[in-house]
N, C-alpha and C positions, 0 to 999 in steps of 0.2 A: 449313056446310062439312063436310066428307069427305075422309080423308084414309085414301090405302092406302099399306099397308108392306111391306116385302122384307123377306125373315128368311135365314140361312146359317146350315144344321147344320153344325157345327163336328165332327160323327162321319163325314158321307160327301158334306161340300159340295152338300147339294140344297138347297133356295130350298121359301121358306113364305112365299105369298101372302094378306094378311088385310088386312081395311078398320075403320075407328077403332067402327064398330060390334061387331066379334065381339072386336075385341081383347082386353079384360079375360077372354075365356075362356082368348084364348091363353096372355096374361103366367101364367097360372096352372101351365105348363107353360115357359114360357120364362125365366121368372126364379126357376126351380128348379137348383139349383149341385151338381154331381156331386161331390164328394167322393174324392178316389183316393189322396190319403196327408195325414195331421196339416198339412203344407207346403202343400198343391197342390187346389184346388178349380175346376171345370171348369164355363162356361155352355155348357149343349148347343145355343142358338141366338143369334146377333149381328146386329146391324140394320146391313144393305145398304142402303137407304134412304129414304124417303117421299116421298110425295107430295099434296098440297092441293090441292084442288077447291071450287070456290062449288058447282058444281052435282051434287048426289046423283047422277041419271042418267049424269051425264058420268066420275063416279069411279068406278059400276060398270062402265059399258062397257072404261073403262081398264081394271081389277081382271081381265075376263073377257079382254080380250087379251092382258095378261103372263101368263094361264095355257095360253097357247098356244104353240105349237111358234116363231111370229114373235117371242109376247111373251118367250120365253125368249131366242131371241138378242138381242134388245135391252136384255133387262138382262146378257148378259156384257158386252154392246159398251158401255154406258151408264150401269148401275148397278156390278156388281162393279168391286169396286178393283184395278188391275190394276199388281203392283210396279216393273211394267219399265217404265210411265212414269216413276217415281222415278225408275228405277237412268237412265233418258236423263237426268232432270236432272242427277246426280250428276255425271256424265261428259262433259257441258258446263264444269262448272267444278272439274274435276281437271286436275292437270298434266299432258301428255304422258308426262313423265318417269314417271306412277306406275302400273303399272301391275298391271291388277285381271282377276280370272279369275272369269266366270259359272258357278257348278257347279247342280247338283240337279236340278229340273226344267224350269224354262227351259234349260239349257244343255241337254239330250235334246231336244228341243221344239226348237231352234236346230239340232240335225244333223240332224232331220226334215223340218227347214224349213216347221212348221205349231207350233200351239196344240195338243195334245192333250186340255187339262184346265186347271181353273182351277189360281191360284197364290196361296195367302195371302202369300206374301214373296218375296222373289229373294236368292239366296245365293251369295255371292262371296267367291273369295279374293284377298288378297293380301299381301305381304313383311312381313315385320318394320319394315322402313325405310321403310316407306309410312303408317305404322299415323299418326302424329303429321299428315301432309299429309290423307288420307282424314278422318278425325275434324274437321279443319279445312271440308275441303269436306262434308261433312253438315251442320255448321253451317250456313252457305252458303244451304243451299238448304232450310233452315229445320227440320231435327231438332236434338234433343239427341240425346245418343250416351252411353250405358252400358257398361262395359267388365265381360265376365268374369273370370275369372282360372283358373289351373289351380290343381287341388286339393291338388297338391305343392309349388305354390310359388303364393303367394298375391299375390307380385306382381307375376308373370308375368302380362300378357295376354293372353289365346288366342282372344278373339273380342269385334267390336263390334256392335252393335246399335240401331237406332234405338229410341227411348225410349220407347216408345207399350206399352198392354196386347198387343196381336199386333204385332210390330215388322212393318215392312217390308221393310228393307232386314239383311240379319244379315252382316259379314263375319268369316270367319275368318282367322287369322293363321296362317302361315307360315313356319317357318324354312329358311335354307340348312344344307345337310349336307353331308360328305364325299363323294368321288364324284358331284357332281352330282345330289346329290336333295336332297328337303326333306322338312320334318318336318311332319304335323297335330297336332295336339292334343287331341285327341278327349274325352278323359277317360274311356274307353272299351279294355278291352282288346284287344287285334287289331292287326294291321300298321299303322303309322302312316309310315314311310316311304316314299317314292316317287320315281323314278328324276325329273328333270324334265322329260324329254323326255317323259313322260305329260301335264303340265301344258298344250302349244300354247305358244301359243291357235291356236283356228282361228276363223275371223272368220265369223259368223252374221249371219241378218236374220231379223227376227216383225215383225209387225206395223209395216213399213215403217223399224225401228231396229237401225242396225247395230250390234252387241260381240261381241266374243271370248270365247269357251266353253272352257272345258277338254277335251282330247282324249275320245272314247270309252271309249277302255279304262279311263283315272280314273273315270270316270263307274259305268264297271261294278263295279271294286272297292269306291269309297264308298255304293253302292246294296249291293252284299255285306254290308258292313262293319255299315250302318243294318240289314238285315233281322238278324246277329247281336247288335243290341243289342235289336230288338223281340221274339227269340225269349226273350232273356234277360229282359225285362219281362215277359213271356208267365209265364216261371216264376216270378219273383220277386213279382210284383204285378200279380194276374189281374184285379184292378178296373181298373187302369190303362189294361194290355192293350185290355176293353173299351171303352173310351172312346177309343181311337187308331184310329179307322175310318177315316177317310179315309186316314191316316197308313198303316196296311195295304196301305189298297185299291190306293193309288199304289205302293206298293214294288212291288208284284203285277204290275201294270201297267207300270213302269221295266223290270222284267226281262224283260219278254216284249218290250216295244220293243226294247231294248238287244240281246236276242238273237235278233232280225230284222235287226237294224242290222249287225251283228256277220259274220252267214252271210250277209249279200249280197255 
């Protein structure tokens, strides 16, 4: 038997294709852990997925097609994990009443009305008053759920997350403000207020599933917001810095979408 594997660099989302023969070269590089603060250790590659074969010949013919321009889009369609079928089941057994706003990547991806790039998680806000019903329905549909907290007040909630080493699903929390806007939580210094008429929703389709995204312009300020805390790690902690490649390369790319979307 034979068996080949999918790998995802966690620095700029490209795919390492390798069969149970060359493996022990690779693990000699793959289960080496980046280091970036006393706290925080980083694997620079995660298993997409495998595949078993009785027949040698038939596992390399495979091997040689997912290194093709075919065999790539069949592991985005097939193998990559893809968070927005979650976030459909979520939303199957949520209440009408509650209601949740798609931000980050998906949500640009949603005014474009295409995929631009893959997505390790789907990021959504919503209320304060929801937080207790939401948590209930990720149960549901078979996560646990971890809560953060803010740093000034420790038992403040500011964001949930499914329970896993790379979550999935991450929602943040919301407050109402005066004047019709509401508040993030960033933990982060920069504008955390926002009028709510920025919020939508405005109603999106990907890959044949309908939700609601957060207007553009939020879009553009929390994509601002994120490149001021990456210029900030940039200074602070240059090993870090290195090791958020993909993390970059996307903000890069968010801005230049966004300011296409924008001037049209």
């Amino acid at each position: 038997m034979k068996t080949i594997y999918v790998f995802m660099s966690e620095m700029d989302n490209s795919t390492m294709i390798c069969n149970s023969d060359n493996l022990g070269q690779f693990n000699k590089s793959r289960n080496k852990t980046i280091k970036v603060s006393p706290q925080l250790q980083i694997k620079p590659w995660s298993l997409l997925g495998q595949f078993d074969f009785q027949r040698d010949q038939t596992a390399n013919n495979f091997e040689q097609f997912l290194k093709t321009k075919d065999g790539l889009e069949f592991i985005d369609k097939h193998v990559f994990f893809n968070p927005l079928f979650e976030f459909k089941k979520l939303l199957t057994v949520l209440p009408k009443s509650s209601q949740l706003y798609v931000m980050g990547g998906f949500a640009l991806d949603g005014h474009l009305g295409k995929l631009t790039r893959k997505h390790n998680d789907i990021d959504v806000i919503c209320w304060r008053k929801d937080v207790n019903i939401i948590k209930k329905a990720l149960e549901r549909i078979g996560y646990k759920v971890r809560e953060k907290h803010d740093k000034d007040n420790h038992k403040l909630p500011i964001l949930l997350e499914t329970d896993e080493e790379n979550p999935a699903i991450e929602v943040k929390i919301i407050d109402e403000q005066p004047n019709n806007s509401f508040r993030f939580h960033f933990n982060t210094p920069g504008q955390q207020i926002f009028p709510q008429k920025m919020l939508g929703p405005v109603q999106v389709s990907l890959e044949g599933i309908k939700f609601p995204v957060i207007r553009l312009e939020l879009i553009a300020e929390l994509v601002k917001i994120g490149t001021q805390v990456l210029k900030r790690i940039k200074k602070e902690n240059p090993k870090l810095y290195k090791v958020l490649g993909s993390k970059i390369i996307n903000n890069k790319k968010d801005l230049e979408l966004i300011d296409k979307l924008m001037t049209n």
